[in-house]
C-alpha positions in Angstrom: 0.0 0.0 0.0 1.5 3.4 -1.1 0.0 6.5 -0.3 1.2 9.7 -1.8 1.6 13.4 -1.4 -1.5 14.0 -2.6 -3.6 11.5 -0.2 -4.1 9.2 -2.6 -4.0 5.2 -1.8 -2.2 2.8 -4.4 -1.7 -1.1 -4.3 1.3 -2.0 -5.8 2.2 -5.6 -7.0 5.1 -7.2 -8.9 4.5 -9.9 -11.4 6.5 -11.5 -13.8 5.3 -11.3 -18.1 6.6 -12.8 -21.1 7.8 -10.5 -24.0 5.3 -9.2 -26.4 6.9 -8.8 -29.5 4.6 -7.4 -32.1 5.2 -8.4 -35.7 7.5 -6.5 -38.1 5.1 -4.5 -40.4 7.4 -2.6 -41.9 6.3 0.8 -41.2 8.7 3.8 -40.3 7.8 6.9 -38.9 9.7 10.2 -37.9 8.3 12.6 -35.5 9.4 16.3 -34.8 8.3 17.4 -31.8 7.6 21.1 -31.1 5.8 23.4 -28.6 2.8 24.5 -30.7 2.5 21.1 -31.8 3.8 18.2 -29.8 4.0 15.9 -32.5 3.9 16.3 -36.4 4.6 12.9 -37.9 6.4 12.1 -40.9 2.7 10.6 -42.4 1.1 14.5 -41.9 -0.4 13.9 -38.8 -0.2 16.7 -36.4 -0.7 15.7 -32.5 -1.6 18.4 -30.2 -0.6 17.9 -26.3 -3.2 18.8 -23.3 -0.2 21.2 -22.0 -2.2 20.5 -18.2 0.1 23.0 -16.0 -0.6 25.7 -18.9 -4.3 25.1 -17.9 -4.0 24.5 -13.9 -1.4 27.0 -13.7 -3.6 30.0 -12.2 -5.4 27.7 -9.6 -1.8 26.4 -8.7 0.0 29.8 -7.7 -3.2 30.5 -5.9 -3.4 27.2 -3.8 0.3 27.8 -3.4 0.1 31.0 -2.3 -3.1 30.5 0.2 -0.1 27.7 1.5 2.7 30.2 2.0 0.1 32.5 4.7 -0.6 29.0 6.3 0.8 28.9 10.2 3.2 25.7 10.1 2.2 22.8 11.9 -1.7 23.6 11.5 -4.6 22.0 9.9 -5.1 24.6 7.7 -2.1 24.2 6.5 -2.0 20.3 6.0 -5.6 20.9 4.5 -4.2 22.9 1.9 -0.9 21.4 1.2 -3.1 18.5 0.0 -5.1 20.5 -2.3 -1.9 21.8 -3.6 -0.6 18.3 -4.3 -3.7 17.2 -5.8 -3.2 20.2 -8.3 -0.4 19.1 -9.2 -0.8 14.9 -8.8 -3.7 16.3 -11.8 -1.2 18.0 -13.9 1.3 14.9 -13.5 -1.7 12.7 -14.7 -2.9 14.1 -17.6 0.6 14.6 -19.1 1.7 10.9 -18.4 -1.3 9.5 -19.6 -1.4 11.6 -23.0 2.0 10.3 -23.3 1.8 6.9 -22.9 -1.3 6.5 -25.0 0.4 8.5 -27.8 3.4 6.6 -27.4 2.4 3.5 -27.7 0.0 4.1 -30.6 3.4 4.9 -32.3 5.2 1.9 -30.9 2.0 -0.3 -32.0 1.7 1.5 -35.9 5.8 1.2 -37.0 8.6 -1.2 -36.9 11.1 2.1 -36.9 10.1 4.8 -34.9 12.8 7.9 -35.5 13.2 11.1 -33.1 15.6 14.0 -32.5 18.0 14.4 -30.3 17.1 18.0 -29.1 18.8 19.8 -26.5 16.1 19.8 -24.2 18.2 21.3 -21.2 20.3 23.8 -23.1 16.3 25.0 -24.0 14.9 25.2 -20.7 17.6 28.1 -19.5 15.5 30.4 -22.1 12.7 32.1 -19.5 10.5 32.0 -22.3 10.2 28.6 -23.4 11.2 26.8 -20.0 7.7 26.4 -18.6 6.3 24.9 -21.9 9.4 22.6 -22.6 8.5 21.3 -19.0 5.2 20.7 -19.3 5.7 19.1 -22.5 7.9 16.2 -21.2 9.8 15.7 -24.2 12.7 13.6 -22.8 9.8 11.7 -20.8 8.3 10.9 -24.2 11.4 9.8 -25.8 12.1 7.2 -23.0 8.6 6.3 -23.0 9.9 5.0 -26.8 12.5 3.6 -25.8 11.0 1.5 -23.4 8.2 0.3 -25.3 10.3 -0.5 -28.5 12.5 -2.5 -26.8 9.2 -3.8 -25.4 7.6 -4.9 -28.4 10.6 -5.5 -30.6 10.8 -2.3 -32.6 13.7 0.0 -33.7 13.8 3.1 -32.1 16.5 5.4 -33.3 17.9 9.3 -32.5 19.6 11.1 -35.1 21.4 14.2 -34.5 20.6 17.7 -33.3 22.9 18.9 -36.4 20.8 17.5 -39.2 19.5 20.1 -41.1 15.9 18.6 -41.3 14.4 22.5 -40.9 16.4 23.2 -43.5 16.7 20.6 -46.2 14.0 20.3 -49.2 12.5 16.6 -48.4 11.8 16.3 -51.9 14.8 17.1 -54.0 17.1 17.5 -50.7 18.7 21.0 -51.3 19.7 22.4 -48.3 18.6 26.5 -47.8 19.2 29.0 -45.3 18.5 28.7 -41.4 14.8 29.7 -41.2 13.4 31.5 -38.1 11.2 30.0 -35.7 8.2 32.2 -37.2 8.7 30.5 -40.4 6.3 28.1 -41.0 5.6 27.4 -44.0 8.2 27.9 -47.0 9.1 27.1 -51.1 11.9 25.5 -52.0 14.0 27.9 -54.7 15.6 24.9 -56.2 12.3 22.4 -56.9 9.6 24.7 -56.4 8.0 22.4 -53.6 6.2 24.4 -51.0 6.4 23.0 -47.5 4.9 22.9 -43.7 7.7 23.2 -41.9 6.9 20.8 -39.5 6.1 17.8 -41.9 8.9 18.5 -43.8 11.3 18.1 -40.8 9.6 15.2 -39.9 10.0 13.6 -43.2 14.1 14.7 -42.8 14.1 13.2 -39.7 12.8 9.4 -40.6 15.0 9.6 -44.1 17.9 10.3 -41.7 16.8 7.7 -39.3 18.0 5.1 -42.0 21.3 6.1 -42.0 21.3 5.9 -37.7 21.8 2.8 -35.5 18.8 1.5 -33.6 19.4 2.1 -29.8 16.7 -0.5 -28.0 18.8 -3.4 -27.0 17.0 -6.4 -27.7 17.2 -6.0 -31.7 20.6 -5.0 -31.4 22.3 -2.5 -33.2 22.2 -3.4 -36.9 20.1 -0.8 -40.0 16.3 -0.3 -40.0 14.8 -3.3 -41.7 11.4 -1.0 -42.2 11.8 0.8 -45.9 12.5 4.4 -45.9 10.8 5.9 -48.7 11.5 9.3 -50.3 9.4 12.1 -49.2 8.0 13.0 -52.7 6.6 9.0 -52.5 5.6 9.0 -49.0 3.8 12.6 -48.6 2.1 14.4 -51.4 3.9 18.2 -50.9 1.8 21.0 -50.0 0.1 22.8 -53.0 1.2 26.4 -53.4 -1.4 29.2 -52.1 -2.2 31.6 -54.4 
């Protein structure tokens, strides 16, 4: 029996499963993950996150500030500490089950599942973005990955932070000019293919992942078996407003 911060009562027991390895249907996906959108796949799909501090946020600083005027050692006290950590045991929950559903509707749809390695704590020393990048659990997403992969018997791979995935045309693979943040949407000067940033760096990211070594242990490290097809044959490109 566990019972924690926030009052709650858990049963906790240990049993022993046999490996569920899921057959090899040789799918690969990439995923860019960003803060307006959590998840863009390298298929088009766009996931959006819950983002459950963003929305609790105002209630928390309240509760926690009704705590600080508390007299220590009082009821009052203790009966608001609890409602603090119940704010907060919500906020945990909400995130963690959004991510392992998401995760493991990934895990369950592709043999090679491909993400990049972002500099997730370099990020959170900008004031700006820090609260958003935390709420978003990005590195708790990527293990999430990892684990089931390995799990299930699926290749999960990280390329790196260097590749030029914002960058690079996924359809004739010139390479343009750093793009700002702003930028989101753009036209290739070399093809002519006009892109959503997001899908496009998604697309970068799972051709890349073929050239990367998986990183779950229990299919070793050896090259994707799942077949990495161009972007122009795996995702229609954007037609060109007018």
């Amino acid at each position: 029996m566990i019972k924690d911060a926030a009052d709650r009562h858990f049963l906790s027991f240990v049993v022993e499963v046999q490996p569920q390895t899921l057959p090899n249907n040789g799918e690969s996906v990439g995923i860019d993950l960003g803060i307006a959108t959590f998840a863009t796949l390298s298929t088009g799909e766009k996931i959006d996150a819950p983002k459950p501090l963003k929305k609790r946020l105002k209630r928390l600083k309240k509760a926690q500030r009704n705590l600080s005027r508390k007299q220590k050692g009082s009821k009052r006290r203790e009966k608001t500490r609890k409602r603090v950590a119940k704010i907060q045991a919500k906020i945990k929950d909400t995130r963690t089950d959004f991510l392992h559903k998401l995760s493991t509707k990934i895990v369950r749809e592709n043999q090679t599942i491909v993400l990049e390695d972002l500099n997730t704590s370099g990020m959170v020393k900008n004031r700006k973005l820090s609260r958003a990048i935390s709420d978003l659990e990005w590195r708790y997403f990527r293990d999430m990955l990892s684990a089931k992969s390995d799990k299930y018997g699926r290749d999960f791979r990280i390329i790196s932070r260097w590749e030029p995935t914002s960058q690079r045309c996924s359809c004739c693979g010139n390479i343009g000019g750093k793009k700002a943040l702003n930028v989101r949407e753009w036209e290739c000067l070399f093809c002519g293919t006009f892109h959503d940033r997001d899908i496009n760096a998604a697309i970068n990211i799972k051709v890349a992942g073929g050239q990367s070594e998986t990183l779950n242990g229990r299919v070793g490290k050896r090259k994707t078996t799942a077949k990495v097809a161009a972007s122009c044959e795996a995702l229609t490109p954007l037609t060109r407003p007018f």
